[in-house]
N, C-alpha and C positions, 0 to 999 in steps of 0.2 A: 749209977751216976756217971760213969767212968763210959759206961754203952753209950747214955743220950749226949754224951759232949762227942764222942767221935763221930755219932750219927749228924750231929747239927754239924760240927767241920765236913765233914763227907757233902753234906748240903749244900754249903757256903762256896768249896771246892767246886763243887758241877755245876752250880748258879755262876760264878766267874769263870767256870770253863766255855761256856756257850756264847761268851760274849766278844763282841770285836770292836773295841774303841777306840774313838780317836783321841790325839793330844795336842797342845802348841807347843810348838818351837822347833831345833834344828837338834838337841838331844832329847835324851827321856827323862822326863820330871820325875822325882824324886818317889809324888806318888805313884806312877806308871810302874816302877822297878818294885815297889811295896806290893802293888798287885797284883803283879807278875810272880814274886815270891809266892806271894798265900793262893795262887790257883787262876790266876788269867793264863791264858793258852794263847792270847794271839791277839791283835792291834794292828789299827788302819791307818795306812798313811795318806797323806792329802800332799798337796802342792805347796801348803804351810811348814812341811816339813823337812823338803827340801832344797838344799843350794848348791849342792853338788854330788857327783857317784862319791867323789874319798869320804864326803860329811856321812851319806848316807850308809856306807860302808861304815864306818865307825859309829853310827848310830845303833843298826842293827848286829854289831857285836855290842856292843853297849847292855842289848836287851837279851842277848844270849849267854852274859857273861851271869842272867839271873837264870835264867832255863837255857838252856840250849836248842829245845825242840820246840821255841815261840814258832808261833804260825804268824811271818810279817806278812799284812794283806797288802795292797794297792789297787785303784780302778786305774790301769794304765794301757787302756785299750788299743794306745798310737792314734797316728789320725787328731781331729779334735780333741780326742779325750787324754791328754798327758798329764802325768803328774814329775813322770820323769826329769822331763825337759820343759817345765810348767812358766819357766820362762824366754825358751826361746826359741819353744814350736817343736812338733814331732819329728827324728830323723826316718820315720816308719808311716807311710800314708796308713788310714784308714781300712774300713773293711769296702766300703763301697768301691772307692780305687782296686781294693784286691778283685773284689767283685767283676767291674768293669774290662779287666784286664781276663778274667776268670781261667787264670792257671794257676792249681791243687799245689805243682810245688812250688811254687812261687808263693802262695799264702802261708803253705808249710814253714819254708826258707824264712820267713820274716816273720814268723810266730816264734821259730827256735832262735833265731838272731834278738828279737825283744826278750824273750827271757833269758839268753843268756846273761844280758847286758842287767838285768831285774836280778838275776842268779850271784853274778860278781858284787853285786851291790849288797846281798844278803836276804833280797826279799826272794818268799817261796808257795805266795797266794797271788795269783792274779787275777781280779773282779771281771774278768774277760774270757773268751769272748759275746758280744752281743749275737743271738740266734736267731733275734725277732726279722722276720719279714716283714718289710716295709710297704705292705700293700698299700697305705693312706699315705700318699704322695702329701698332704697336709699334715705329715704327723710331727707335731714341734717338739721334740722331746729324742726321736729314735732317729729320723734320714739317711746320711752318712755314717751314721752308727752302725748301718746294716748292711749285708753285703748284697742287698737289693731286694725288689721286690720278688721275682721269682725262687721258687719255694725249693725246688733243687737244686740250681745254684747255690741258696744259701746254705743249703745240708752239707753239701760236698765241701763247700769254705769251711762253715761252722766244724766237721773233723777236721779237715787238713790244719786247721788255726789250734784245736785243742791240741791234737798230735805234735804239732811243733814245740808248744810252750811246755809240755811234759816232754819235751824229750830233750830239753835243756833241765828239767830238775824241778820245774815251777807248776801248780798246779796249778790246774785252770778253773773258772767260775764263770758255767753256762749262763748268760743271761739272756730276759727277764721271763722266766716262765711263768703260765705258760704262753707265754707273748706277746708282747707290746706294742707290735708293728702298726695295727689296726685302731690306732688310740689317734684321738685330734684335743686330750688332754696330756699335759705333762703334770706325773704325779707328783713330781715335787710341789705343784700348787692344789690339788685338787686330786679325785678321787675319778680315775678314768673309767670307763666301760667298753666292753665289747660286744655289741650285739651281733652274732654271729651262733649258727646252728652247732650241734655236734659234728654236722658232715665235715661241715669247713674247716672245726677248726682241727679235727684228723687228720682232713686234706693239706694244710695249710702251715697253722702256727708250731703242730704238733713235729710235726716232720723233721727239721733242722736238731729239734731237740734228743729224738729218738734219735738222731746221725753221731751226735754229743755224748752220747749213753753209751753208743756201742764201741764210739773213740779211746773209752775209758776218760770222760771228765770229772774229774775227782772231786768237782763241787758243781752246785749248779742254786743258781739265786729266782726266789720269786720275786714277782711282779705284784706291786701295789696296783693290780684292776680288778674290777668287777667282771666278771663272765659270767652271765644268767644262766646260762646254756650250760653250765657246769656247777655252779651256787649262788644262785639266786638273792643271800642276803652277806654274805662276808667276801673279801677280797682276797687273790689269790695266798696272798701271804700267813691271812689267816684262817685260812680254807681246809677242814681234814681231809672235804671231798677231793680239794685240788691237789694237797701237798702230799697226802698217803694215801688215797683214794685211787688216784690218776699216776704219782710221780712215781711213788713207794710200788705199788701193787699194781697196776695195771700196766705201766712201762718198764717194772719191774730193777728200777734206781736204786741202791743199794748207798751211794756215797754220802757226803754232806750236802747239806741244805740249806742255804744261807740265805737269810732274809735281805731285800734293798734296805736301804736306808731308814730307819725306823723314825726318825726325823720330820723326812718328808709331810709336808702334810695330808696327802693321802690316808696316812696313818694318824698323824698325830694330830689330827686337825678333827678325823672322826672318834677314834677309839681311845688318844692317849698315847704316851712313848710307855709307859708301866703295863698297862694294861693290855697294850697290842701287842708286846713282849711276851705276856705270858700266854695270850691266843694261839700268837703266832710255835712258839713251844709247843704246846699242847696240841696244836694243827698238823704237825708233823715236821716243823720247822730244827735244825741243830746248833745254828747259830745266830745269836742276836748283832745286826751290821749296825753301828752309831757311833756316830763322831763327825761327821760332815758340817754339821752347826753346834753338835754339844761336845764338845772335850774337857771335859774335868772330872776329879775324879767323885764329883757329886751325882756325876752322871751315872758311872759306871757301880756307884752304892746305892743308887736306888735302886738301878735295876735288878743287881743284885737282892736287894731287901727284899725284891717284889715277887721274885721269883722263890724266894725260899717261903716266904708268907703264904704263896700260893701252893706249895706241897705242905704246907703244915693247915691249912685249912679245907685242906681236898680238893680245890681248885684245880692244881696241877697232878697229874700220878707222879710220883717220885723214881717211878722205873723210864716212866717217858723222859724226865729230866736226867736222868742217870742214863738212858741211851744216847739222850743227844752228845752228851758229857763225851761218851764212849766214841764217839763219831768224830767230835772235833781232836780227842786225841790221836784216834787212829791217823788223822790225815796227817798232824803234825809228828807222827812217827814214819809216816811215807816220805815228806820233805827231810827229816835227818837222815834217812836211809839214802834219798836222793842224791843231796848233797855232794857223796863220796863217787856217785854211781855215773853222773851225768856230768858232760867233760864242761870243759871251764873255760879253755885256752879257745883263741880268736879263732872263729868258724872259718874265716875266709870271706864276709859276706857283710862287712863293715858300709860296702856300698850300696847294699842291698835294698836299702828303703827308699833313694835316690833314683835306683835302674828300674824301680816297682811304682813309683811316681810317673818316672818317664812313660814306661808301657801304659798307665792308666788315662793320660790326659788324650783325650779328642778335638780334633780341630775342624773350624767349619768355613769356612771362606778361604782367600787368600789379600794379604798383602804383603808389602815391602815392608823390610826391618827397619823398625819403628829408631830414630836418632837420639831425640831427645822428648821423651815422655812425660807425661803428664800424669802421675794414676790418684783415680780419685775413689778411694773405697766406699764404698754405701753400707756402711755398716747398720746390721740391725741389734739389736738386743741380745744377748747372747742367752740360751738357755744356760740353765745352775749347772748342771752333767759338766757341760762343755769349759764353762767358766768364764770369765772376763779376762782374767790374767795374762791370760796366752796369747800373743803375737800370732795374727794371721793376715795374710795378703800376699800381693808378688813387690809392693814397691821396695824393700830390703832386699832383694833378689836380684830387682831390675837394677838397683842404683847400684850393686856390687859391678853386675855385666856396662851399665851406662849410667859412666858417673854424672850427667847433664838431669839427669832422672828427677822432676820433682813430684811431689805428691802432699795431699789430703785426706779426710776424712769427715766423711757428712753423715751426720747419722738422721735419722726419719724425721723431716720437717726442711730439708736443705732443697734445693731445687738447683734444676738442671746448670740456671744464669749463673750460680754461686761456684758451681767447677768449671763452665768457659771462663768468666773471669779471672779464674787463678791461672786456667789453664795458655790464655794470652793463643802462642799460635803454636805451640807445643800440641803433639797427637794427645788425645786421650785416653786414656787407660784405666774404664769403669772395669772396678772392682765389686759383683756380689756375692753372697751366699742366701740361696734357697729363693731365689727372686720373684719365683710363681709364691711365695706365701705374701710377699711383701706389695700388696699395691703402686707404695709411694718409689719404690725401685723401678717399679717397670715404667711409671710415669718418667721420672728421671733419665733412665735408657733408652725411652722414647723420644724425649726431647734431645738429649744430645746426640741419639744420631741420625734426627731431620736435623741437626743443624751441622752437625760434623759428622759424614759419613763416612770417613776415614777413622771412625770411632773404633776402637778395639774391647771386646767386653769378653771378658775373665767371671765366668762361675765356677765359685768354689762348695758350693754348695748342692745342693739336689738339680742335676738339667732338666727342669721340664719346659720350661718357655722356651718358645721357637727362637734359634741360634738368630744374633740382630749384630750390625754392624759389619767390618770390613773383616775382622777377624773376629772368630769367636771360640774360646778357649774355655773347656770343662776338663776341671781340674777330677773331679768326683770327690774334694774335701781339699779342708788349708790347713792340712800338716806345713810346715816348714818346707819339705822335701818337693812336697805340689807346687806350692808358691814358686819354688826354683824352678822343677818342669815348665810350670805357663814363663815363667820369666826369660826362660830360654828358647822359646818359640816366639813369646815376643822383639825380644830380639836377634831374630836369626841364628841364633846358634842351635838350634836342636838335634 
């Protein structure tokens, strides 16, 4: 009797060790700190969680003060994707700016600058960096998440970005294996595909990630797609062919494995959040990613249930859940080793994301510095990844540099009359992001500058549409820091 209770706790333990959840609010609920006692290893933070570095610092001793070797995760890529600074925009461009810019220690420099700043705050997982090659200039989900479409550029970023953030302390998490780039779905609504041979995607999606492996990335996350050309009926995440077939034994990946967002409905839309849990386990998967929509702790007890149900009815091997167990402790034993290992005190490079913005923006015309502006964003729908929350443009930027600065914000359905109106006799200052995806943008950017050729137009998004107006400024993403770049070319200062 005395055997099967410590065998089912032994159970219960590695079903809560595998798992990464999220929670609300700005400390740890009551139940979070209960779960964390009896066997959770590690928990996701969002942009709901926090309002500042001291709260978040006191948060995550909060959750150390139950284990000491919690594994705090984050998606805090910089760029777009913050959770950091989830209210008032990244001080770190993007991977495409690093890309754009393409110097190794310059992405290095600003991978060890975010995590230290990730490091000081207490977190020691970071859901970064993105590896996918953005071959589909249409892809609504990846873009500026990627440090571009070419495939060694992105290898050479993809280590110099892991190398950085482990060498402030913080582990990294390659994503979206094995690749997302080539997708014109975003998984968070639907279940993507890539049709694409084995040559390609050796030649192509695989490469950045083999560069990842060799950097030493301590974690590396699958990709909710389909790839026929590698499994035909299940999706990366819950693929043995993709996850241990390919990750495991053929590239020969030794570290953790953490699944995207289990949420999504790529996953849960087909298979279930229970069920894809225990696939995705069984697939070669080590850690279950959820809390982006579900935080509670009903969440994190079913999946639990689900997963020990499934070693007791031979669904799952109990040695497969016991290695992944084994996996996510190791890592969380490399971050307390870290900790002591990887210095803390201010790099020197505080300005870092700023001189990395500057390098990255490209300019296509010329004119005179703009007096009193006009900027009118054309905002599209933000993908989920990216968020709504976050503050992106240059007019905060420009009005700091010229205080006359007025601005707007039109989102799909506004037309060109609606910004000359506001905009009286004040220059213009069209703001987009990704405007070859957006028809009703280029429509708009067309009209205003046959009417005002003195038009200035700012992409912050993906450059593909041919550069229009008197000035034309590519940010390469609307981190905070980009928005100042273009704002400081806009007006004369650069």
């Amino acid at each position: 009797m005395t055997i099967l209770a410590h065998r089912v706790d032994s159970l219960t333990r590695d079903a809560l060790a595998v798992l990464q959840p999220g929670f609300e609010g700005t400390t740890a609920p009551a139940w979070l700190l209960r779960q964390v006692g009896e066997g959770l290893t590690a928990v996701g933070l969002f942009g709901r969680n926090i309002a500042s570095p001291e709260q978040l610092a006191a948060l995550t001793a909060q959750l150390r003060e139950v284990r000491e070797d919690v594994l705090v995760a984050i998606d805090e890529e910089g760029g777009d994707v913050t959770r950091l600074e989830v209210r008032g925009g990244s001080s770190f461009p993007g991977n495409l700016a690093l890309g754009a810019v393409d110097d190794t220690a310059l992405t290095r420099e600003v991978a060890r600058e975010l995590g230290r700043r990730l490091a000081e705050c207490g977190v020691n997982l970071n859901w970064a960096p993105s590896a996918d090659v953005n071959s589909n200039p249409d892809n609504p989900v990846i873009g500026v998440r990627s440090f571009g479409a070419d495939t060694a550029l992105a290898a050479r970023h993809t280590a110099a970005y892991v190398e950085g953030l482990q060498a402030a302390g913080v582990a990294a998490c390659t994503k979206h294996f094995p690749g997302h780039g080539d997708t014109n779905v975003d998984s968070h609504h639907a279940l993507p595909r890539i049709d694409v041979g084995l040559d390609t995607l050796q030649a192509r999606e695989l490469i950045p990630f083999k560069a990842a492996i060799e950097a030493g990335t301590k974690a590396v996350m699958s990709a909710h797609i389909l790839v026929p050309a590698l499994d035909p009926t299940r999706p990366a995440t819950l693929s043995p062919q993709i996850l241990t077939g390919l990750l495991r034994k053929e590239l020969g990946y030794e570290g953790l494995i953490v699944t995207d967002g289990m949420e999504m409905n790529a996953i849960a839309g087909t298979y279930g959040i229970e069920r894809g849990s225990v696939l995705a386990i069984a697939a070669g998967a080590d850690a279950i990613c959820v809390g982006g929509g579900l935080a509670d702790e009903a969440t994190v007890l079913s999946l639990r249930d689900a997963l020990v149900a499934a070693v007791r009815e031979g669904v799952l091997p109990e040695e497969r859940l016991a290695d992944a167990a084994a996996r996510v402790r190791a890592l969380a034993d490399w971050t307390l080793r870290s900790r002591t290992d990887a210095p803390r005190e201010g790099s020197g490079a505080s300005g870092i994301g700023l001189t990395a913005a500057r390098r990255a923006v490209v300019v296509s015309g010329t004119a005179a510095p703009v007096a009193e502006p006009y900027v009118a964003t054309l905002a599209p729908v933000a993908n989920i990844a990216v968020g709504d929350e976050t503050p992106w443009g240059v007019a905060a930027e420009l009005a700091d540099l010229l205080p006359g600065t007025g601005s707007g914000v039109y989102p799909e359905g506004s037309a060109a009359a609606d910004v000359l109106a506001a905009a009286g006799d004040r220059t213009v200052v069209a703001v987009v992001r990704d405007a070859h995806r957006h028809p009703w943008m280029t429509e708009v950017l067309d009209a205003l500058v046959a009417a005002r050729p003195d038009t200035v137009v700012v992409e912050m998004g993906l450059p593909r549409a041919e550069p229009r107006g008197a000035l034309y400024v590519a940010t390469h993403g609307a981190a905070r820091v980009c928005g100042r770049a273009a704002a400081e070319v806009i007006a004369g200062r650069a």
